[in-house]
N, C-alpha and C positions, 0 to 999 in steps of 0.2 A: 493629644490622645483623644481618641473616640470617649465622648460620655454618654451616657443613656440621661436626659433631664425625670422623667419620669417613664412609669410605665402605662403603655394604654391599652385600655379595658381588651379584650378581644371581641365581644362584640361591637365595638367599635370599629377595629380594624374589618370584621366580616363585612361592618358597614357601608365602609371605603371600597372593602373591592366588590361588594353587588353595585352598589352605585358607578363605580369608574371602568370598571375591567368591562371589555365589548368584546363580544363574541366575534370571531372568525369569520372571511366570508367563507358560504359552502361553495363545495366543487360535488359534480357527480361524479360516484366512482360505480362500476360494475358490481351487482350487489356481492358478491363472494369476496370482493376485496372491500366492500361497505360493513362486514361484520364487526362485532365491538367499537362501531364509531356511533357516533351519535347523529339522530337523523336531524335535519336541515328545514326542513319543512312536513306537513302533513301529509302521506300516503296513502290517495284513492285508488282503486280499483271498480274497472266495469263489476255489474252484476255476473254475482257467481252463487249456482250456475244459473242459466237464463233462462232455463225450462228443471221443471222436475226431472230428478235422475234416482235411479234406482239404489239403496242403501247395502241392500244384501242381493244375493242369488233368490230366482223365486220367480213368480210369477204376476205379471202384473192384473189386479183386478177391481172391480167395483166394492167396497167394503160393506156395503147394505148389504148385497147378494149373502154375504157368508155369513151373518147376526145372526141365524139359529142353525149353524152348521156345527156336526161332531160327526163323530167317526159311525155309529148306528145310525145319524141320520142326515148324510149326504146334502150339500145345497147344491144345486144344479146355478153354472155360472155362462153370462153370457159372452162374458170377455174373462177367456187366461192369458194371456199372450206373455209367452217365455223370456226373462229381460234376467241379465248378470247385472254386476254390481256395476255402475257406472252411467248405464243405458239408460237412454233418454223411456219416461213413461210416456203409453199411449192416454190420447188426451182422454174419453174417457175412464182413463183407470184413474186410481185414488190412493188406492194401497198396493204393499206388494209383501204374497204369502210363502210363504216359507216353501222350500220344494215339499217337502213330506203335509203339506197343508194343502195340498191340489193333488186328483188322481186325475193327470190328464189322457188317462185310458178311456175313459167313460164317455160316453157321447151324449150328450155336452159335459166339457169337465165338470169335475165335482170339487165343492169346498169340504175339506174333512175336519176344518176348525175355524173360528171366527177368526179374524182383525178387522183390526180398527180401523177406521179414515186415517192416513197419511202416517200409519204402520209401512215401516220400511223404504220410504219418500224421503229425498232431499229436495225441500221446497225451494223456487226462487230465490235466489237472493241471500240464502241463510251462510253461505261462509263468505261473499263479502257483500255487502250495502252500499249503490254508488254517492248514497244520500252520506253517509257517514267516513273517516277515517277510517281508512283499516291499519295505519299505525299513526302516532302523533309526534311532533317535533319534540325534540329533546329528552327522548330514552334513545339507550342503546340498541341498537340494531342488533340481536338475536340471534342464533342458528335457525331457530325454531320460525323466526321471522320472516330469515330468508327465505326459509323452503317454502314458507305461503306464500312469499311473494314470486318466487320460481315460480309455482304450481299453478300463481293467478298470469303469466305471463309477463313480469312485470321486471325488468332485466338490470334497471340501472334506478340509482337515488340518492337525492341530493344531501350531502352528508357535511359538518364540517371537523376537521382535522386540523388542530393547533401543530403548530413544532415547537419543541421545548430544551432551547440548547443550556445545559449543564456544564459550568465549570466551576473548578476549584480555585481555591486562594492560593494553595499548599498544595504541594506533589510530595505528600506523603502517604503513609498504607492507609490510613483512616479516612482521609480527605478520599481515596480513593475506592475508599469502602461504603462510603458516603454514596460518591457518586454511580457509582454501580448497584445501591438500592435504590436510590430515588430515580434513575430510567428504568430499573425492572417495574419501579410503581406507576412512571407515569407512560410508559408501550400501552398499557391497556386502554388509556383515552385521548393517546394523542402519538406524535413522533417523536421521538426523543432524539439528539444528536450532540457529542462531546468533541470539543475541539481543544485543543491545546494553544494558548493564547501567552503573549508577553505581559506582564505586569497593567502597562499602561491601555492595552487593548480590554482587561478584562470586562469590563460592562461594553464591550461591543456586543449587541444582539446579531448581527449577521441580520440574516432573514427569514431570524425565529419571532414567533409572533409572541414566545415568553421568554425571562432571562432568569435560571436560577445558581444560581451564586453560594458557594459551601464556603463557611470559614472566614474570618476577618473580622468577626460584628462584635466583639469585647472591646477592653480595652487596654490593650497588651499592646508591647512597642511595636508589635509587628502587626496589629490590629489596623484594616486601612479599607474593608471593603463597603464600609459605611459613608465614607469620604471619599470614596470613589464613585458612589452611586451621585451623592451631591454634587461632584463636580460633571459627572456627566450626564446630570437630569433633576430628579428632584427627590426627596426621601419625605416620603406621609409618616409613615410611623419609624420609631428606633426605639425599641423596647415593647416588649408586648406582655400580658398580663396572661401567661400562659407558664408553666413550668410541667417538665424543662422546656426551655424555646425563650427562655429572659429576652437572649439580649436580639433576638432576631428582627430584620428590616424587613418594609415595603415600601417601592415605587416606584418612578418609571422613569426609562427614559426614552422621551418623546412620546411615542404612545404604547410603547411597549412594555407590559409591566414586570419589575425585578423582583423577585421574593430572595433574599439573603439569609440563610440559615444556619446555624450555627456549625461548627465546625467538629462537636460533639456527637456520637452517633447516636445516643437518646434523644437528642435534644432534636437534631434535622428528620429521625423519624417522626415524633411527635406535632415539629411543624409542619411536616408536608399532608400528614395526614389530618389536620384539623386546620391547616390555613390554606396549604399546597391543592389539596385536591380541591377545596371549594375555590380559587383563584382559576386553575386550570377547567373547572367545570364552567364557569362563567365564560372562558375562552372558547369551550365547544360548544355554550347552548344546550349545554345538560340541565334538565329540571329535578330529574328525580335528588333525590337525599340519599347518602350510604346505608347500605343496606345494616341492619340491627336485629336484635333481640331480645327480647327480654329475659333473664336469667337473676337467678338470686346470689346474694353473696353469701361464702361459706363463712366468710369472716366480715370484722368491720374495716372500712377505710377512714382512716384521720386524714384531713387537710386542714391546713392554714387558710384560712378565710383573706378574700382576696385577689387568690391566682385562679384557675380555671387550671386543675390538674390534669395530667393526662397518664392513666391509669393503666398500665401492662394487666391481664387476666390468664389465667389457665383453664378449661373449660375442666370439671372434675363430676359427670355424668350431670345432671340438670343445672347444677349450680357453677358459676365459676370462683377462680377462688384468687384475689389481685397479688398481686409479686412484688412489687415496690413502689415506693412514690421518690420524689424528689430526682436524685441521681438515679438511673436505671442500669445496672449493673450488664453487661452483655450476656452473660448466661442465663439473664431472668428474659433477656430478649428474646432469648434462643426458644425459650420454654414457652413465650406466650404465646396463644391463639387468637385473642384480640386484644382490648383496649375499651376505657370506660370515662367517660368525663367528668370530675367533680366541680359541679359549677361552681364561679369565683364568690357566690355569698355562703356557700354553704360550710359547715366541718366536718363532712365525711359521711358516709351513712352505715351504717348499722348491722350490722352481720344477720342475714336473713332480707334486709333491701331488695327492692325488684330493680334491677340496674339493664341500661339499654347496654348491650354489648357489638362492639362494631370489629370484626374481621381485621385483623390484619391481612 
């Protein structure tokens, strides 16, 4: 039978996989199919724009000229020249005045209120700098991104995309339910793809560049996916100091790395999202960290010192309020909005604690 010898810390296992797990290579993809991927490298752009452009409707002018203009007392101007939003400034202008801020009835127009020097100016340069990044390697690529980068000309970038084939130990509803969460979690940073494999095939990676594996890591007679990682690679960790996720594996074969998670549906959310996502980030060359929040607790959480808990939350207007420890019951699944970590030296914290809360 599978044994677990000990359990190892989990910051040790995060250890292992920053140190071993190698990102992807990148491929360009057209930037509208590059969204929610992670970028590859740093993206410049030419100066934008290359000349002053006009901000509003209005008129372009000398901004001295109107310093003691008002409406009793007219500044006579030597340049208005009528410029919409977009339009490149004439090179003596400086600023540009509002339409009802110029009568250009009058011979020579008139200023009927002051602006400022570079009132209404889009300076060189200011939305993008060919000196600087205008985005940087390892964030996600955007909506909001893309459309700058549409808008700066900029059509295609080099992005990397892991695949991540998922299979079970077990064809049963659970195993199955398993693995139809952990591809809806991992579409959003990589490809996900499930094959139906024989016993002896299951640690075949194919030409996924990850291998994630539900179910087998106890040590029940039917328990064997621990022993099948070993015989077709190598296994770093068997046990982890995480709950729930005890009995869960990592490592690789050849160079592809396996993550084995329990066959429990608390237990495989819990790992993917505190061991899974940071393994699969390391795979695309993601820097940032998941997103959080600070939030109080309505009540306290008790842990056992030791484990690195992983904590269900209900969000209950500023404060959230946690739902279970240990076993997580599926309808407290159902109910939470995120999740909280109680690290492995601590006992819990304190009803009123300012706790980072991360999304499920």
């Amino acid at each position: 039978m599978q044994r677990i010898e000990r359990l190892t810390p989990l910051a040790d296992v995060i250890l292992r996989i920053d140190s071993q797990v190698m990102s992807v290579a990148p491929r360009e993809l057209a930037i509208r199919e590059a969204v929610g991927r992670v970028l590859a490298a740093d993206v410049y752009a030419k100066a934008h724009p290359p000349a002053p452009l006009a901000l509003r409707d209005g008129y372009a002018v000398r901004a001295e000229e109107t310093s003691d203009a008002g409406s009793y007392a007219p500044a006579p101007l030597s340049l208005a020249h009528r410029v919409e939003v977009g339009d490149p400034i004439p090179g003596a202008a400086d600023a540009v005045a509002p339409v009802d801020a110029v009568d250009d009835d009058a011979r020579p127009p008139q200023a009927l209120m002051p602006v400022t020097a570079g009132d209404g100016v889009l300076p060189p340069g200011l939305d993008a700098n060919p000196a600087a990044p205008i985005l940087t390697a390892g964030r996600l690529l955007r909506s909001i991104d893309a459309a700058v980068l549409a808008a700066l000309g900029i059509t295609r970038v080099p992005v990397r995309v892991p695949t991540v084939r998922v299979v079970g130990m077990r064809r049963e509803p659970v195993t199955q339910a398993v693995a139809t969460m952990l591809i809806n979690l991992i579409g959003a940073d990589a490809v996900a793809q499930t094959v139906q494999v024989s016993d002896d095939a299951i640690m075949d990676a194919g030409d996924a560049d990850v291998l994630i594996v539900i179910g087998g890591t106890g040590g029940g007679e039917r328990d064997d996916s621990v022993d099948a990682l070993g015989r077709a690679g190598r296994v770093e960790v068997h046990g982890i100091g995480l709950c729930p996720g005890e009995t869960s594996a990592f490592g690789f074969v050849g160079s592809v790395p396996v993550l084995i998670v329990p066959g429990r549906l608390d237990a495989a959310l819990a790992v993917w999202h505190v061991i899974g996502a940071r393994l699969l980030a390391r795979c695309a060359g993601r820097s940032d960290a998941p997103a959080a929040h600070g939030a109080r607790l309505a009540r306290k959480v008790s842990s056992a010192v030791g484990l690195v808990e992983f904590v269900p939350v209900r969000a209950d207007g500023d404060a959230v309020i946690p739902l279970a420890s240990g076993y997580l019951p599926w309808q407290v699944l159902a109910q939470a909005t995120g999740y909280i970590l109680v690290p492995a030296q601590s006992e819990g914290f304190a009803a009123g604690a300012l706790v980072q809360v991360v999304a499920l």
